[in-house]
N, C-alpha and C positions, 0 to 999 in steps of 0.2 A: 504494500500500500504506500503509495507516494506520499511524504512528509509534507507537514505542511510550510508552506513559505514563511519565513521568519515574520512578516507583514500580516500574516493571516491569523498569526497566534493569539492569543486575547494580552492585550497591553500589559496588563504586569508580569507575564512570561517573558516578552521579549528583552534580549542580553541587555540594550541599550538603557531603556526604560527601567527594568530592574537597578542596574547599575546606578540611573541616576536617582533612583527613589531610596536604596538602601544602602549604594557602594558595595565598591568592588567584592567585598568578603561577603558578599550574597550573592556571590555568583560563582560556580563551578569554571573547571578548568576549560571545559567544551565553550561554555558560555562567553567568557573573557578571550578567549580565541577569535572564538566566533564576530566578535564585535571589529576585529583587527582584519578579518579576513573582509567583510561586510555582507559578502553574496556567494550563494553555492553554485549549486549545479542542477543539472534535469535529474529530479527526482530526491534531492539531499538539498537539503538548506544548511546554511552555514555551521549552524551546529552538528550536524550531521557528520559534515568534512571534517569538522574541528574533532569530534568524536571518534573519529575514523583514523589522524594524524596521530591523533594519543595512543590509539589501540594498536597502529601499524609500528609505532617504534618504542611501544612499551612502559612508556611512562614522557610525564613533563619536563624533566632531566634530562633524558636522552633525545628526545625531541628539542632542547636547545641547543644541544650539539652542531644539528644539522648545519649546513652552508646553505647560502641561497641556491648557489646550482642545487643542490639536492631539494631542497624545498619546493625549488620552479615545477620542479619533472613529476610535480603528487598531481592529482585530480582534484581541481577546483582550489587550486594554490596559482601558480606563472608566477614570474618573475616581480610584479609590483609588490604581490600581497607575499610572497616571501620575502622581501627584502624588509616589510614592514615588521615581522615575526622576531627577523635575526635585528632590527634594532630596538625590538618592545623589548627582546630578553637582554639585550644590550645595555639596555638605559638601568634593568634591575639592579644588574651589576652593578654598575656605577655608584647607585644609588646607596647601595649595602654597603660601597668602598667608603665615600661621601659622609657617611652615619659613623661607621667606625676612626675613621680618622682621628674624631676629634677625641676618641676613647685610646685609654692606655692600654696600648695592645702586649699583653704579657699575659694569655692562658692560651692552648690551642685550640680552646674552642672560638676564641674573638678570632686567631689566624683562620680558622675551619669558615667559621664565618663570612669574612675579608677577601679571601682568594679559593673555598671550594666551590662555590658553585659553578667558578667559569672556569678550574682544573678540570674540575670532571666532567669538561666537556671536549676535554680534549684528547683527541685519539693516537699524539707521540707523549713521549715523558717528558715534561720542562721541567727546569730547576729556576726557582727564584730565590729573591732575598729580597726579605722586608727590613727596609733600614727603619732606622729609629730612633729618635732625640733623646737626651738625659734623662725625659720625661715619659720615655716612652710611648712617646707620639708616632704616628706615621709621619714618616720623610716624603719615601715612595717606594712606590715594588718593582724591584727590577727584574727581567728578565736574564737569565745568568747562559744557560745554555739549552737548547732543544736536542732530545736524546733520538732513538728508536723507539718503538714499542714498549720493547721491552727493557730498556735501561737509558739511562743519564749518565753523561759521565763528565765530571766538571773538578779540573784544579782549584784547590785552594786561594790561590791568586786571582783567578775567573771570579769567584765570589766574594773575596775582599776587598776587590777593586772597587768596587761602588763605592762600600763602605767609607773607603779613604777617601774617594773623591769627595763625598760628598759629608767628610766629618762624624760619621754616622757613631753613637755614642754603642750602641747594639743592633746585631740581625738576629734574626729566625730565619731558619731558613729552610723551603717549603720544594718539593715535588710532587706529581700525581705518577701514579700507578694506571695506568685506563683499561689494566684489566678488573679495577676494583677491589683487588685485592691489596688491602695498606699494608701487610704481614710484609717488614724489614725485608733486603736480601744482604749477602754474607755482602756485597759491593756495599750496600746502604749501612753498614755498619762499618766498613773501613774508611767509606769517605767520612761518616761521622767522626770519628776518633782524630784522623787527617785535620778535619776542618778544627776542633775543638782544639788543637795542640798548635794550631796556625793563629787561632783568634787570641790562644793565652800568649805568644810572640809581639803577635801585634797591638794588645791590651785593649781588646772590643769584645765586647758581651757578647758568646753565642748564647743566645737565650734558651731556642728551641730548635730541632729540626725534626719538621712534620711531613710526614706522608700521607698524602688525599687518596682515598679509595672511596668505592662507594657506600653508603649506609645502608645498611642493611637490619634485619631484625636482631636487635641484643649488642649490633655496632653499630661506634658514634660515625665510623666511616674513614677515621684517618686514626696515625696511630705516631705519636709524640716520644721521641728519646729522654726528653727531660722527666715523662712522665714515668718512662719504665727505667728511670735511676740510669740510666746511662749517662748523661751531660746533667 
C-alpha cells in the first residue's frame, strides 16, 4: 500500500510541524532526516527513504560515515540532498567540539565526547592530539598521522611537534580503531610507553591516550591507558 505523502499526513505528524511545535527531541531519527531530505519518491515519502537509509547501513552512526558520492547513488537521496546530510552531521560535530572547548578536558569520557563521534566515522586509523593550556582548555586537535585499516603508526616527534609549536602545557592523545574494536594492540602499547618517556624528556603532560571503538552493550566504546594504570 503506497505511503502517504508527507502533505497528506494530519499536521501534527508531519516532521516539520512537529518539530516546530515541540522540537527537535520529538522527533525520531527517520523524522529529522526526513525534514533534511524534504521529498521522496513514487510510493515512499520522505520518511520512508529516511527509514530505509537507517535500516540499509544499520544505524545513525554508521550512516554519518557515509560520503556524498555514496549518499548520491541511494534512492530518493542525489547529490543536493546528500550533501545536505554530510553537512547536518557536520555542523553536530562542531557543535559538540564548540560546547566542550570551553570545559577542562581531563577525563576520556569529555575526549570520547570531543572527537568520537567523527573517529568513528572513519574507515583508516588516524592518530591525533588534543593540545591543551595550563588550564586544561582546548588549544586545538590536530591531526598527527592517517594509518591503514588496520594500524597507525606515528613517531614521537610527529606528535610532539604540535605541542611545541604551539606551547601546548598537555596532550591526550587519541586514535580510532574502525573495526570497533578499542581492545589495545601489542603496537598500541609500545607506542604508549614510547610516547610517555618522550613527553617526560620534553616536560609536557601526556595526560591520556585513548582508543575510539564502537559502543556497544556493557562498552563505553573506547578504552583509556590512564584509566587501566598504564600512564
Amino acid at each position: 500500500m503506497p505511503q502517504l505523502k508527507i502533505r497528506e499526513m494530519p499536521q501534527e505528524e508531519r516532521p516539520r510541524e512537529k518539530l516546530a511545535a515541540h522540537g527537535a527531541s520529538a522527533l525520531t531519527d527517520p523524522e529529522l532526516i526526513a525534514i533534511l531530505l524534504r521529498t521522496g519518491v513514487p510510493g515512499a515519502n520522505a520518511i520512508e527513504v529516511a527509514r530505509k537509509l537507517l535500516n540499509d547501513y544499520g544505524s545513525l552512526g554508521e550512516l554519518s560515515r557515509c560520503t556524498v558520492d555514496e549518499l548520491s547513488r541511494m534512492r530518493g537521496v542525489g547529490f543536493a540532498k546528500a550533501v545536505q546530510l554530510v553537512a547536518a552531521f557536520g555542523l553536530g560535530q562542531r557543535l559538540a567540539r564548540e560546547t566542550l572547548s570551553k570545559q577542562k578536558i581531563d577525563s576520556p569520557e569529555l575526549v570520547n565526547e570531543l572527537v568520537g563521534p567523527e573517529m568513528r566515522r572513519l574507515r583508516k586509523e588516524s592518530l591525533r592530539v588534543i593540545l591543551l593550556d595550563t588550564r586544561y582548555h582546548l588549544i586545538r586537535v590536530e591531526e598527527v598521522s592517517i594509518g591503514s585499516v588496520n594500524e597507525s603508526i606515528a613517531h614521537p616527534r610527529d606528535v610532539f611537534r604540535p605541542a611545541l609549536v604551539s606551547s601546548a602545557y598537555a596532550v591526550i592523545v587519541v586514535h580510532n580503531h574502525p573495526s570497533g574494536d578499542a581492545s589495545p594492540s601489542q603496537t598500541d602499547h609500545s607506542l604508549t610507553r614510547r610516547l610517555a618517556e618522550a613527553a617526560e624528556l620534553l616536560q609536557i603532560k601526556l595526560l591520556d591516550h585513548i582508543i575510539i571503538g564502537a559502543p556497544s552493550e556493557g562498552s563505553s566504546g573506547y578504552f583509556s591507558f590512564k584509566e587501566a594504570g598504564v600512564l
